[in-house]
C-alpha positions as CSV (number, residue, x, y, z in Angstrom):
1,X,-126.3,78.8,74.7
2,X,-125.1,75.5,73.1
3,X,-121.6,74.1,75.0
4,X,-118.6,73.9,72.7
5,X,-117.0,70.1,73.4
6,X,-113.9,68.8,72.1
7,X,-113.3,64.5,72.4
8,X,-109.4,64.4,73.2
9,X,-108.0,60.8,72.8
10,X,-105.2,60.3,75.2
11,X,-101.6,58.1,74.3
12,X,-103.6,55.4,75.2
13,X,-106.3,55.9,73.1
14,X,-108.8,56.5,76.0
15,X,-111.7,59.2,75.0
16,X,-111.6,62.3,77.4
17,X,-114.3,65.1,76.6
18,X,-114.2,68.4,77.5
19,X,-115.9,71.3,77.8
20,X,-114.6,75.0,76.3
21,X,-115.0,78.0,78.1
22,X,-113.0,80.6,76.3
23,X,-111.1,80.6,73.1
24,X,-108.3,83.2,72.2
25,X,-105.5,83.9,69.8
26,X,-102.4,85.3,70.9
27,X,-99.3,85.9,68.6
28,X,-100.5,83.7,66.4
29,X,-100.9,80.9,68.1
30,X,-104.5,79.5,69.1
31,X,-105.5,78.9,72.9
32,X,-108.8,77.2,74.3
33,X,-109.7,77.1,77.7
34,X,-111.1,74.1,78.9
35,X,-112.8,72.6,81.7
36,X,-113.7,68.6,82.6
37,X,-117.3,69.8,84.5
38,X,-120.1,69.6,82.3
39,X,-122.5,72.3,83.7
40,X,-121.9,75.9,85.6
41,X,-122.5,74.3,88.9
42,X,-120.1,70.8,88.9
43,X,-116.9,71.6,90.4
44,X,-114.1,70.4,87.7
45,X,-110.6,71.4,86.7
46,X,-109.4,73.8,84.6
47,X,-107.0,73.5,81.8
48,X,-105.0,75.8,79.3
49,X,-104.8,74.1,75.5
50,X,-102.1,75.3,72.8
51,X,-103.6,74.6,69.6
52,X,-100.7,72.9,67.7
53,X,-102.1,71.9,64.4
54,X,-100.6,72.9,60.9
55,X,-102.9,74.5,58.1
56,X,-103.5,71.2,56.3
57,X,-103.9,68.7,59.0
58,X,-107.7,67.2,59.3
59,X,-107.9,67.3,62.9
60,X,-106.6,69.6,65.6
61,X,-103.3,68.8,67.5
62,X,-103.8,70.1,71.8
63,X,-101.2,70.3,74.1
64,X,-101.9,70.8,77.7
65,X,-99.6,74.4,78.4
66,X,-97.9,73.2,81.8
67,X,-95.1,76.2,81.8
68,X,-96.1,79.0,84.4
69,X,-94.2,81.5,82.6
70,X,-96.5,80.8,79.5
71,X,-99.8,80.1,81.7
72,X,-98.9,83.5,83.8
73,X,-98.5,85.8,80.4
74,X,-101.8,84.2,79.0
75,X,-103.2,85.5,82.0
């Protein structure tokens, strides 16, 4: 099975890649979790996504979800 990976350039304009494990939609709104380990084995963090983009823009717009109220009811 091929990996999904997305390229995420931070405020500062450095390149962060990675890896997605599960993508979902809920109420309308797009979620992708996402890991920083690129195989089953490496031990990495896990991270929640909100898919922020609008219809027309060319490429996607990810927030990290840091509310525990949002990351709980995802759950």
């Amino acid at each position: 099975m091929e990996e999904k990976k997305i390229v995420m350039v931070t405020d500062s304009g450095e390149e962060v890649e990675f890896y997605v494990l599960e993508e979902t939609k809920i109420n309308g709104m797009n979620y992708l979790l996402v890991t920083d380990a690129e195989e089953d084995d490496d031990e990495g963090e896990c991270y929640v996504l909100k898919d922020l983009s609008q219809a027309d823009e060319e490429e996607a717009v990810y927030e990290f979800v840091e509310d525990d109220d949002e990351i709980e009811y995802l759950f």
